[in-house]
C-alpha positions in Angstrom: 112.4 91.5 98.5 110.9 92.9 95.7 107.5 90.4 96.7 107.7 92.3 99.6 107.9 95.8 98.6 105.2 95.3 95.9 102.2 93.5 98.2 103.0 96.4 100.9 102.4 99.0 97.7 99.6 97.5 97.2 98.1 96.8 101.0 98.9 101.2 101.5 96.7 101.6 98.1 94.2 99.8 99.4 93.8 101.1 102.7 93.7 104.3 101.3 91.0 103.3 98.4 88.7 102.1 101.5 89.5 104.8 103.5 88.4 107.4 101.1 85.3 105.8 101.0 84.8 105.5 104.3 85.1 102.1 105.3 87.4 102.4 107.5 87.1 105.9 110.1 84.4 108.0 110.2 85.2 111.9 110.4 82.0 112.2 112.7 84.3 113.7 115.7 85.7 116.3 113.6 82.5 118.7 112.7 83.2 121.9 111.7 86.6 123.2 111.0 87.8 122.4 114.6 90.9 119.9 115.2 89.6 117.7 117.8 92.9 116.4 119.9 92.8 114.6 123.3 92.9 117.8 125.4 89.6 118.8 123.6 89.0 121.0 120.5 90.9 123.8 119.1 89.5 127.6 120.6 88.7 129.0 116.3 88.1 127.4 113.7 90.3 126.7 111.5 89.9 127.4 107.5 93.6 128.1 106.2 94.5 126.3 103.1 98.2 126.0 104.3 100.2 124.7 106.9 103.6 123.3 107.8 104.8 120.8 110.3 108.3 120.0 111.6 108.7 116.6 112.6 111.7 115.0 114.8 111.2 110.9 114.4 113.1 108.2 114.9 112.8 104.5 113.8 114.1 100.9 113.7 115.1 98.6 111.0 117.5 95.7 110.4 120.2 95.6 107.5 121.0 91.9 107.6 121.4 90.5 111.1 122.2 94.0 112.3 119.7 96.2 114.8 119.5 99.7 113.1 118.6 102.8 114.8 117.3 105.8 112.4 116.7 109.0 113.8 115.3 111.7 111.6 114.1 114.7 110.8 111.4 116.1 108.2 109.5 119.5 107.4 107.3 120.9 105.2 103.6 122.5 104.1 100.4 120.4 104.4 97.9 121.8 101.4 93.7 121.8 102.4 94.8 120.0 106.0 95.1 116.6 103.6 97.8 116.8 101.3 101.7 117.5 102.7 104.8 117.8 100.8 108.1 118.2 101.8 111.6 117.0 102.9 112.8 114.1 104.8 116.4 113.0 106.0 117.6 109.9 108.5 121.3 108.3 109.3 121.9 105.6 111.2 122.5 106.6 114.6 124.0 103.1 116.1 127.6 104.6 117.4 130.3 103.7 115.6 128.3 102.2 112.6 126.9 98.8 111.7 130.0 95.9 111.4 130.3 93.1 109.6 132.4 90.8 109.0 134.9 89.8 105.7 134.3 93.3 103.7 137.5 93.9 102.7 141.1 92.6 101.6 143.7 93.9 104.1 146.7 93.5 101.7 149.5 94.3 105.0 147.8 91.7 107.3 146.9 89.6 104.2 143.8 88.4 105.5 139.8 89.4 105.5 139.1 92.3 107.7 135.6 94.1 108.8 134.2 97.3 108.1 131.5 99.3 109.9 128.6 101.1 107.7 127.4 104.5 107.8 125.4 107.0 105.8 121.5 107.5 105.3 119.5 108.5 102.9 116.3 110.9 102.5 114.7 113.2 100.0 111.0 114.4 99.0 108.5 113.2 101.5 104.6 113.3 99.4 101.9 112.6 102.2 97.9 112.3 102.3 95.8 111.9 105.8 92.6 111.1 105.9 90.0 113.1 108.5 93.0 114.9 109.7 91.0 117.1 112.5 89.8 113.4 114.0 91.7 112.4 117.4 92.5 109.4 115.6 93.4 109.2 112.1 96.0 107.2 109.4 98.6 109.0 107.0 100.2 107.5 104.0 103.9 108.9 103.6 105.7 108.7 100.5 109.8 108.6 100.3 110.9 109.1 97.2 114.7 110.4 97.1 118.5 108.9 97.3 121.4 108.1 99.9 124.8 107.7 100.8 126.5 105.0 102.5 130.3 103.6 103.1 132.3 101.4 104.9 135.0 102.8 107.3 137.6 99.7 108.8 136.5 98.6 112.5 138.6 99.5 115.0 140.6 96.4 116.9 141.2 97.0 120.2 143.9 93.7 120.6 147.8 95.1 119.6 148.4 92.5 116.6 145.1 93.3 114.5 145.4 97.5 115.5 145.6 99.8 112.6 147.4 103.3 112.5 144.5 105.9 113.8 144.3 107.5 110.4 143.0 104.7 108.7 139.7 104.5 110.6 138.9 107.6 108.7 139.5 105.8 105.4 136.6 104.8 102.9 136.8 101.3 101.8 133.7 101.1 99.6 130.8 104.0 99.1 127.5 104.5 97.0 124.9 106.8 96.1 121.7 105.0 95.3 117.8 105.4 94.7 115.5 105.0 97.8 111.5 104.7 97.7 109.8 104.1 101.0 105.7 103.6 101.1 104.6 103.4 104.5 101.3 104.1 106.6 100.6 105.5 109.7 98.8 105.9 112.8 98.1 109.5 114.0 97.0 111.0 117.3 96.2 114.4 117.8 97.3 115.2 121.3 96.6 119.1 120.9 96.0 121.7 118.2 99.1 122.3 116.9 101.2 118.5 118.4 101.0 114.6 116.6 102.4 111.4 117.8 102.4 109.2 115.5 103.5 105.3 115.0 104.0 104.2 111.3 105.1 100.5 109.5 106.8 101.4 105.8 109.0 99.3 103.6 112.3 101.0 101.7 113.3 99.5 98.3 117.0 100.6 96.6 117.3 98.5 93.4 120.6 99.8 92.8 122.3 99.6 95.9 126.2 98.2 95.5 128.4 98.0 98.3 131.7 95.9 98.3 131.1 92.2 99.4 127.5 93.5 100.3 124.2 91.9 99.5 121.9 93.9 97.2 119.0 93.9 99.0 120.6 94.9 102.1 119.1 97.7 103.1 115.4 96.3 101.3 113.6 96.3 104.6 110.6 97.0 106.9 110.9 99.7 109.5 108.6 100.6 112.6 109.0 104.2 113.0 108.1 107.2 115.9 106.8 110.7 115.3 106.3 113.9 116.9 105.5 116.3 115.2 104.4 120.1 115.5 102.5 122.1 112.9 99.6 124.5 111.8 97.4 121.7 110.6 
């Protein structure tokens, strides 16, 4: 995993390196200070030096053999229409959690039970874009920042494996741990002040320690959706 998380560091360097020297878009449909979009140009031009977006996005990963749905939320100021900074936050949003299977020691039953995961994670989102006021242009996102997850027991529905209700709310196993995220996306500019966006990033937690959990559990790629409004 690590082989993983490194070469994709390395692929989001480069395509920026190449971009800035433009190898690979051309700002030629962005002259002036105008935002081009698909529903044409913006109506003034535009020369503030600061700007904010709110963004709703939601993405998909897989922690081991499970599907993982990770809606999301981030905001903050874009610097010179290039350079953003802000604050990022996503939970997995499959109901119930994620199971699996043998987590924990049921002492009563005296056998292996499952638990189902929950949590997220988030914290400071750094971002560059190159040619921003281009209908078409890429973004490099950076999450650097921490989460929380923990296994709750899985509810059984048949009577001789059913637990009192109050236990469900019990926490088996928990941790805090260190998140960093690189990713890369593509950007289109549907109007002045709206972005849709479709990104590929890979998160990294070398320190993440669940009960009976692999380490690299949450070590993954994710495909991720993004609307997002703003002064840009």
């Amino acid at each position: 995993m690590k082989t993983k998380f490194v070469l994709f560091l390395f692929l989001a360097c480069s395509l920026h390196l190449f971009a800035e020297k433009g190898l690979v878009f051309s700002d030629s449909a962005s002259s002036g200070y105008r935002i081009n979009s698909v529903f044409g140009k913006s109506n003034s031009e535009d020369k503030i030096s600061w700007g904010f977006f709110v963004e709703f996005n939601t993405a998909y990963t897989q922690f081991s053999h499970n599907n993982v749905f990770l809606p999301g939320l981030s905001v903050g100021l874009i610097v010179n229409h290039h350079w953003a900074v802000g604050l990022t936050a996503m939970f997995i949003g499959n109901p119930h959690g994620l199971h699996y299977h043998n987590i924990y020691y049921d002492s009563t039953a005296k056998k292996m039970r499952g638990a189902d995961l929950r949590g997220g994670y988030g914290g400071a989102l750094l971002e560059y874009t190159l040619f921003p006021k281009s209908r078409l242009h890429v973004s490099f996102p950076l999450i650097i920042g921490g989460g929380y997850m923990y296994y709750v027991p899985t509810r059984y529905n048949n009577a001789s494996g059913s637990l009192p209700p109050k236990y469900y709310r019990d926490i088996i196993s928990r941790d805090n741990f260190f998140v960093i995220e690189p990713g890369v996306r593509m950007e289109v500019n549907i109007a002045s002040i709206f972005r849709i966006g479709l990104g590929l990033s890979y998160r990294y937690s070398p320190d993440f320690k669940l009960l009976n959990t692999p380490t690299d559990l949450i070590n993954q790629f994710t495909a991720r959706l993004s609307l997002r409004l703003g002064k840009f």
